[in-house]
C-alpha positions as CSV (number, residue, x, y, z in Angstrom):
1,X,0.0,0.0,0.0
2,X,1.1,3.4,-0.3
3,X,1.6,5.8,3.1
4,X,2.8,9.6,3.5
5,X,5.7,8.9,6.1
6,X,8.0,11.3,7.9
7,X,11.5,9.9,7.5
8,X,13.0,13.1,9.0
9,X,11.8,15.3,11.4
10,X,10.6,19.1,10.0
11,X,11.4,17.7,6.2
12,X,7.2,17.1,5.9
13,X,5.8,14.1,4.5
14,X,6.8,11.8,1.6
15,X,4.4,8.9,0.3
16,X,6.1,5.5,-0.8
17,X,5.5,2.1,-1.1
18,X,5.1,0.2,2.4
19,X,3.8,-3.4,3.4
20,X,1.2,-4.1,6.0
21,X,0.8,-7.1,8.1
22,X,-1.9,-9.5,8.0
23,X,-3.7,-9.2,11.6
24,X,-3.6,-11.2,14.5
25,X,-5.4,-11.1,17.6
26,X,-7.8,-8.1,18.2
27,X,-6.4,-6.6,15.1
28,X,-8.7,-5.2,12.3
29,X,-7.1,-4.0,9.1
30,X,-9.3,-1.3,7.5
31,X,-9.5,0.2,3.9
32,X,-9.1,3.9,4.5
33,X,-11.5,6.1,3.4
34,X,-10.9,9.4,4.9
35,X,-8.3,10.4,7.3
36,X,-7.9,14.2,8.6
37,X,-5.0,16.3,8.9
38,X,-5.1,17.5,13.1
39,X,-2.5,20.0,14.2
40,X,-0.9,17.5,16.7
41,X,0.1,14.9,13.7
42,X,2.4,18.2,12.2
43,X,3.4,19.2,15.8
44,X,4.9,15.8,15.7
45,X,6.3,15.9,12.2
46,X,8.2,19.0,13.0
47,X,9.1,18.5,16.4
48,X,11.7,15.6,18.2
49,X,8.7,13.9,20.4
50,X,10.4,10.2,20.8
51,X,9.1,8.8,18.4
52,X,11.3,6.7,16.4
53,X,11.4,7.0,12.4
54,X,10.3,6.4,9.8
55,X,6.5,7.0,11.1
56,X,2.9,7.1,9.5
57,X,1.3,9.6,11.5
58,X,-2.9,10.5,11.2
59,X,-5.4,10.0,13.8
60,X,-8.6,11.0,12.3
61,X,-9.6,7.3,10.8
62,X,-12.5,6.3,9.1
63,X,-13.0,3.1,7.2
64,X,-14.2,0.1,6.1
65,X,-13.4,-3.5,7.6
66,X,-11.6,-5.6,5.7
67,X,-10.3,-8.1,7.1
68,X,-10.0,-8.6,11.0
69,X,-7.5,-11.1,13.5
70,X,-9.0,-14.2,15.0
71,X,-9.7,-13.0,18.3
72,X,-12.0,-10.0,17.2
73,X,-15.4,-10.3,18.8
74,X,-16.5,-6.5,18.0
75,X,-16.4,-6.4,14.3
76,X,-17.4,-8.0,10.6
77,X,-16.0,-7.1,7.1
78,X,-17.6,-4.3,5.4
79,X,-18.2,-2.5,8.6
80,X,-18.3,1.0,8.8
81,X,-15.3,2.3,11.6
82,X,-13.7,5.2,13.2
83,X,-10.6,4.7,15.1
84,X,-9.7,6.6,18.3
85,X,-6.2,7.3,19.7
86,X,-7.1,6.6,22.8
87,X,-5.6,3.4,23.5
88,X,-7.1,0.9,26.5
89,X,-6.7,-2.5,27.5
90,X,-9.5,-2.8,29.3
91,X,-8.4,-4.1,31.5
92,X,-6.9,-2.0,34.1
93,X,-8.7,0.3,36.8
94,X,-9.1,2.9,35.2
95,X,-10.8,1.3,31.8
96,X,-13.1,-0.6,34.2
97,X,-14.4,2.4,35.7
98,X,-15.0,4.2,32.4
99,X,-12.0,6.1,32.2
100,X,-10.2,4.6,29.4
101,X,-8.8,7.8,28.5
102,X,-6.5,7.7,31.6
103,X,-5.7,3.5,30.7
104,X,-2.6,2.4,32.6
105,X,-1.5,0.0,30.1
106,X,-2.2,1.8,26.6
107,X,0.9,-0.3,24.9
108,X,-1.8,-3.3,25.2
109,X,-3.3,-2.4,21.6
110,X,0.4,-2.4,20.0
111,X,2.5,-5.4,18.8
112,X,5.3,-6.0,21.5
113,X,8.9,-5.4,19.9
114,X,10.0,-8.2,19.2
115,X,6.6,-9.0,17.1
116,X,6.7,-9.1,13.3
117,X,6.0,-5.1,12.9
118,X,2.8,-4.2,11.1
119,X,4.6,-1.7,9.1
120,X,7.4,-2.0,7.2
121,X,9.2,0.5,4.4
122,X,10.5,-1.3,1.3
123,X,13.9,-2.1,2.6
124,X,12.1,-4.0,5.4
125,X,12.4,-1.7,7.8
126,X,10.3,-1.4,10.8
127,X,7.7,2.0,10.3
128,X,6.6,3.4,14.0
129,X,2.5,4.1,13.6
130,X,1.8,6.5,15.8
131,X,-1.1,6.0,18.7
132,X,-1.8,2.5,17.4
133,X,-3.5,4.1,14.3
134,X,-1.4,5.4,11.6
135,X,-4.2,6.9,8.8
136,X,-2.1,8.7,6.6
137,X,-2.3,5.6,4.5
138,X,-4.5,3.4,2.4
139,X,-4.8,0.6,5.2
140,X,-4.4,0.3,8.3
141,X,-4.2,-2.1,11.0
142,X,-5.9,-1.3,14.3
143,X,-6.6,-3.0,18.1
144,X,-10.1,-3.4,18.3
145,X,-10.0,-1.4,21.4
146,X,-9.5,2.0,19.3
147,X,-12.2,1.3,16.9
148,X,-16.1,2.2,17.0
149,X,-18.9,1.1,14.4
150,X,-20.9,3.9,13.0
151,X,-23.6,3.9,10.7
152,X,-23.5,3.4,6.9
153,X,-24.8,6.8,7.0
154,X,-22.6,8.8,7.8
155,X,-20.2,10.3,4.9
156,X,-16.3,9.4,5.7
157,X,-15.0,12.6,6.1
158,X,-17.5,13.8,8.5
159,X,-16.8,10.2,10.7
160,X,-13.1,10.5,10.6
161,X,-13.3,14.0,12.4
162,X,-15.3,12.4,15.3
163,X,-12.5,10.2,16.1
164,X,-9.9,13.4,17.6
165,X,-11.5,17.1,16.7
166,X,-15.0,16.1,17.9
167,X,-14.3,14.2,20.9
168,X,-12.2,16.6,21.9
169,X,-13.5,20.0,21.5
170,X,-17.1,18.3,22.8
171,X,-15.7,16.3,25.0
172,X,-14.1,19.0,27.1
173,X,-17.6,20.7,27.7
174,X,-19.6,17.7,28.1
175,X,-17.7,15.5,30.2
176,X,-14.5,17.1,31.4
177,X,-16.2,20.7,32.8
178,X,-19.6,19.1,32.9
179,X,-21.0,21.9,32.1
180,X,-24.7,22.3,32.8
181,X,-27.9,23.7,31.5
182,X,-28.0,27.6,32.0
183,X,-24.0,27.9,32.1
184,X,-22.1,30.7,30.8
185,X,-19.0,29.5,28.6
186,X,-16.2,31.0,26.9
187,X,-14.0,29.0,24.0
188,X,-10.9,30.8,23.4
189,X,-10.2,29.5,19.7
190,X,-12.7,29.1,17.3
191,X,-10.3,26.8,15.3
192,X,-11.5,23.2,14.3
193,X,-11.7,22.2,17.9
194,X,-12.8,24.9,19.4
195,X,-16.0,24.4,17.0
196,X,-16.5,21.0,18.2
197,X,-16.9,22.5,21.7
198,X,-19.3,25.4,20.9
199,X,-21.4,22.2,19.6
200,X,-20.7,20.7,23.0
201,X,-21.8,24.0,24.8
202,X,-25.2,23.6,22.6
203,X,-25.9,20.2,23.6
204,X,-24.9,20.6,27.2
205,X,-27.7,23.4,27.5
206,X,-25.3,26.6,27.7
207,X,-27.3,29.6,27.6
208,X,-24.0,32.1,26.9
209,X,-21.7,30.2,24.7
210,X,-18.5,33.2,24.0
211,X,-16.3,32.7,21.2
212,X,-13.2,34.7,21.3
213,X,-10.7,34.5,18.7
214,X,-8.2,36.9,16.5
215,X,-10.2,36.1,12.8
216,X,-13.9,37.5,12.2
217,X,-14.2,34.7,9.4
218,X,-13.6,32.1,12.4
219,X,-15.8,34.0,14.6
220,X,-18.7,34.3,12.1
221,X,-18.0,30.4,11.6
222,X,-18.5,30.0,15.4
223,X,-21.9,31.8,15.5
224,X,-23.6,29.2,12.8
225,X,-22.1,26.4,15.4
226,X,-24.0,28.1,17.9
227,X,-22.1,31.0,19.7
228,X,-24.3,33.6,21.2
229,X,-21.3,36.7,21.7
230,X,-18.1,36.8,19.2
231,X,-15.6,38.6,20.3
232,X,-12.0,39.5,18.4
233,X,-9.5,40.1,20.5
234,X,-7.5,42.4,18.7
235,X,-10.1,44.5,18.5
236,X,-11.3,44.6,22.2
237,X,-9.7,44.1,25.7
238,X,-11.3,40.1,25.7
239,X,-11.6,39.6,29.6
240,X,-13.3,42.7,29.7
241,X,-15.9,42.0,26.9
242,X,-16.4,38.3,28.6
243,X,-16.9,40.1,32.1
244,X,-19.9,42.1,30.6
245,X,-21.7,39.6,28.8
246,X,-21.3,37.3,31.7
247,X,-21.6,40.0,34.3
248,X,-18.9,38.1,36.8
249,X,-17.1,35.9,34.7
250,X,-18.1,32.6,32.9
251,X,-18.8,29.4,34.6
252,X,-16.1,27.8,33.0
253,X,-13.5,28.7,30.2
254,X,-11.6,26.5,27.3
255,X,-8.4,27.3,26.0
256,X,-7.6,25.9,22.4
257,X,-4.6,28.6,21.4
258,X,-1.8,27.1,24.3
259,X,-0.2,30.7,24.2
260,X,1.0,31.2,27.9
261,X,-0.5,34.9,27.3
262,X,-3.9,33.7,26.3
263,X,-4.1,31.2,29.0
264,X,-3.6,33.9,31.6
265,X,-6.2,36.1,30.0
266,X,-8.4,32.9,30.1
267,X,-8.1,32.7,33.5
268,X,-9.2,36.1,34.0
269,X,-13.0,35.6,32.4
270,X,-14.2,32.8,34.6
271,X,-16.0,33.9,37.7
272,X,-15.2,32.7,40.8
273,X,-15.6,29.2,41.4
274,X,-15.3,28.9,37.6
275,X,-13.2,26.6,36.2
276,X,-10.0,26.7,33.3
277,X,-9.6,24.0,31.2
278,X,-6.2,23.5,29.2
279,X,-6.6,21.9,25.9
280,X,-4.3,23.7,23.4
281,X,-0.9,22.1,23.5
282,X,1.7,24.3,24.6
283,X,5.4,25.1,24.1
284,X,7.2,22.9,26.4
285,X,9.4,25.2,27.2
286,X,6.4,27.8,27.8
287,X,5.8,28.9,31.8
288,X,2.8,29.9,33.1
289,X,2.9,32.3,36.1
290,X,-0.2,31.3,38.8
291,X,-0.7,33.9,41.5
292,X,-1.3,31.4,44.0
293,X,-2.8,33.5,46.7
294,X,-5.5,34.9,43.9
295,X,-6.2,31.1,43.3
296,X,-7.0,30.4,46.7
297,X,-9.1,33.4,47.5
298,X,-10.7,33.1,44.2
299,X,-11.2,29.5,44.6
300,X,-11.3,29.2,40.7
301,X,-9.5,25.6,39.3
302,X,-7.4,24.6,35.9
303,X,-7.2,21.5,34.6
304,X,-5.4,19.6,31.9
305,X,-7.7,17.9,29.3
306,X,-6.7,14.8,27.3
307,X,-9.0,13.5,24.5
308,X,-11.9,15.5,25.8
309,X,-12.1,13.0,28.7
310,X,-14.1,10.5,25.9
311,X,-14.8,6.9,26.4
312,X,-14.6,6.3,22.7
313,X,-17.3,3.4,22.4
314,X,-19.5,5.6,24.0
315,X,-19.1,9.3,22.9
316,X,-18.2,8.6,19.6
317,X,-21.5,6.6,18.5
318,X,-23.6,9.5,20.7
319,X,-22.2,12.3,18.6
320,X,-22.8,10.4,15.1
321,X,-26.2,10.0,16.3
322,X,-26.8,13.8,17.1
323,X,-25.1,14.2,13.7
324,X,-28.1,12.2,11.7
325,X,-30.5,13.8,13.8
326,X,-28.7,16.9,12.7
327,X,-28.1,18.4,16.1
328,X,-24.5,17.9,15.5
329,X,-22.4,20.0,12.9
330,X,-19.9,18.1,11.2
331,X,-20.7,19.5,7.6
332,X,-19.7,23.0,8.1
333,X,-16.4,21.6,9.7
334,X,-15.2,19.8,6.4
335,X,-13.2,23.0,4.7
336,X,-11.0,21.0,2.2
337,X,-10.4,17.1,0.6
338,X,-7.1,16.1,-0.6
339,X,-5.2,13.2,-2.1
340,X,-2.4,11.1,-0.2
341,X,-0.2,12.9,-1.7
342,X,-1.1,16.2,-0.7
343,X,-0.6,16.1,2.8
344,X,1.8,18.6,3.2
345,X,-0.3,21.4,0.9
346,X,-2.8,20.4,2.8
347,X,-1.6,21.5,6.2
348,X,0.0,24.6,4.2
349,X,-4.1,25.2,4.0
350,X,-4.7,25.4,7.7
351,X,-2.9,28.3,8.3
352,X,-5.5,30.2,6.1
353,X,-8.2,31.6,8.7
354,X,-11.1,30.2,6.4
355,X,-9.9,26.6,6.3
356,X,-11.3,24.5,9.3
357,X,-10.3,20.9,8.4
358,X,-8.8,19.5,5.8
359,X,-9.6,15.1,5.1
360,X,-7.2,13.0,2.8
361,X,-10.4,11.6,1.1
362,X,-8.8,10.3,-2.9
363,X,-5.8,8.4,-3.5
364,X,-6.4,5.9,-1.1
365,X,-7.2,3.3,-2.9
């Protein structure tokens, strides 16, 4: 099959010839259909993150079954599937108390080292696929455990973004904050994810849903997903626009940019009480000062946010169904499709302030 690989870090991605394994065990090998370019995948392209090389990267999977491993009880050729990278055994404490985002033993959907590799370049050498999943190809071979069955219904590139952009972005709202009915929210970047949680904010019952971002075109975006305020903050002070639609600050706060500057500023809108979530990913290097004292007296919280919090085989099959009953909004999301080939043009695209997501939908087959 043919894959876009990164060979070298920051030198982008090249497509070549590679072999797949057959499965075994609770592996499923699925025809790609659609796969969708996510900020994180060129984080990691550009950016010495341990991973060894050569790597397929792409999280965003959606599929069709074609074959599966003698131990798969979950799943029958020709099924429709979108794979997660959140990895669980199932095994562990935390995946048997419906937190399989926080598994213990995530290496339990991978092949062991010393296994035959599932990828492999044409020289025969081993190709890393990252989170178990590795989409930027025309196959792929997945655990079980990351995959969920979705209905027939549901166009490929719309499924493929439930499997990271949705998740997250609705996840944050719906399970990590728990945001309730009547709430006041603000989501600093109206990017990709950042739409997925205004969607979140809707379902959850948000009455003030604030969308703050630098671009008016993102901004206008974020109003058809359901924002009730915009505001552009290079145009106004931000905390002060938030404090007087809210009146004291917003219940709770999201923060998609991962600018030290902009999380600080985040902090600033929710109300006492309120709560910060951190989903953006920040520089490493980055520092954010906390005024400790403030955060006591103030009593307000931050939290780190991983995958939105999701139980795939739960959240994902919830939000395809609010997509068919269209209470969901994965159309407007879909910005771009491109071949295999065109991955790195494609996330060239994202930096435009019109372009939401971009799916590798041709060439894959």
């Amino acid at each position: 099959m043919r894959a876009a690989l990164v060979r070298e870090i920051g030198a982008g991605f090249v497509v070549e010839d590679v072999a797949l394994a057959d499965p075994v065990g609770r592996e499923v090998l699925i025809d790609v259909k659609a796969s969708g370019l996510c900020h994180t995948d060129l984080t990691m392209s550009r950016h010495e993150m341990g991973n060894p090389l050569p790597m397929v990267l792409g999280h965003e999977v959606a599929g069709v079954v074609h074959a599966v491993g003698p131990d798969v009880t979950e799943f029958a050729v020709g099924d429709h599937v979108v794979g997660c990278l959140v990895q669980s055994c199932g095994k562990c404490e935390a995946c048997l108390t419906g937190r399989t985002f926080q598994c213990e033993h995530p290496e339990a959907t991978l092949r062991h080292s010393e296994d035959e590799p599932r990828v492999t370049d044409g020289a025969g050498r081993r190709v890393e696929q990252v989170f178990g999943l590795g989409g930027f190809a025309q196959q792929a071979l997945i655990h079980e455990n990351q995959l969920v069955k979705v209905s027939d219904a549901i166009p490929f590139p719309q499924a493929a973004l439930l499997g990271c952009g949705v998740v997250t972005g609705a996840g944050s709202v719906i399970n990590t904050s728990n945001t309730q009915a009547g709430d006041s929210v603000v989501i600093v970047g109206a990017g990709g994810v950042g739409l997925n949680a205004i969607n979140g904010a809707v379902i959850a019952g948000a009455t003030t849903i604030i969308a703050v971002d630098v671009a008016d075109d993102k901004l206008e975006k974020a109003k058809r997903f359901g924002a009730t305020h915009a505001v552009n903050s290079t145009k106004v002070d931000p905390v002060a626009a938030v404090l007087e639609i809210t009146g004291r600050g917003a219940d709770a706060a999201f923060d998609f940019v991962g600018i030290p500057a902009v999380t600080a500023s985040a902090l600033e809108m929710i109300r006492p009480g309120g709560g910060l979530y951190l989903i953006g990913i920040i520089d490493p290097t980055a520092t954010l000062p906390l005024l400790t004292i403030g955060l006591i007296g103030t009593q307000k919280r931050i939290q780190g946010v991983y995958m939105g919090s999701t139980t795939p085989k739960h959240d994902i099959p919830l939000y395809a169904d609010l997509y068919l009953q269209g209470r969901f909004n994965l159309d407007d999301l879909m910005s771009r499709e491109i071949a295999l080939d065109g991955v790195n043009e494609g996330y060239d695209a994202l930096k435009e302030p019109d372009v939401t997501r971009v799916v590798i939908t041709s060439g894959l087959s």
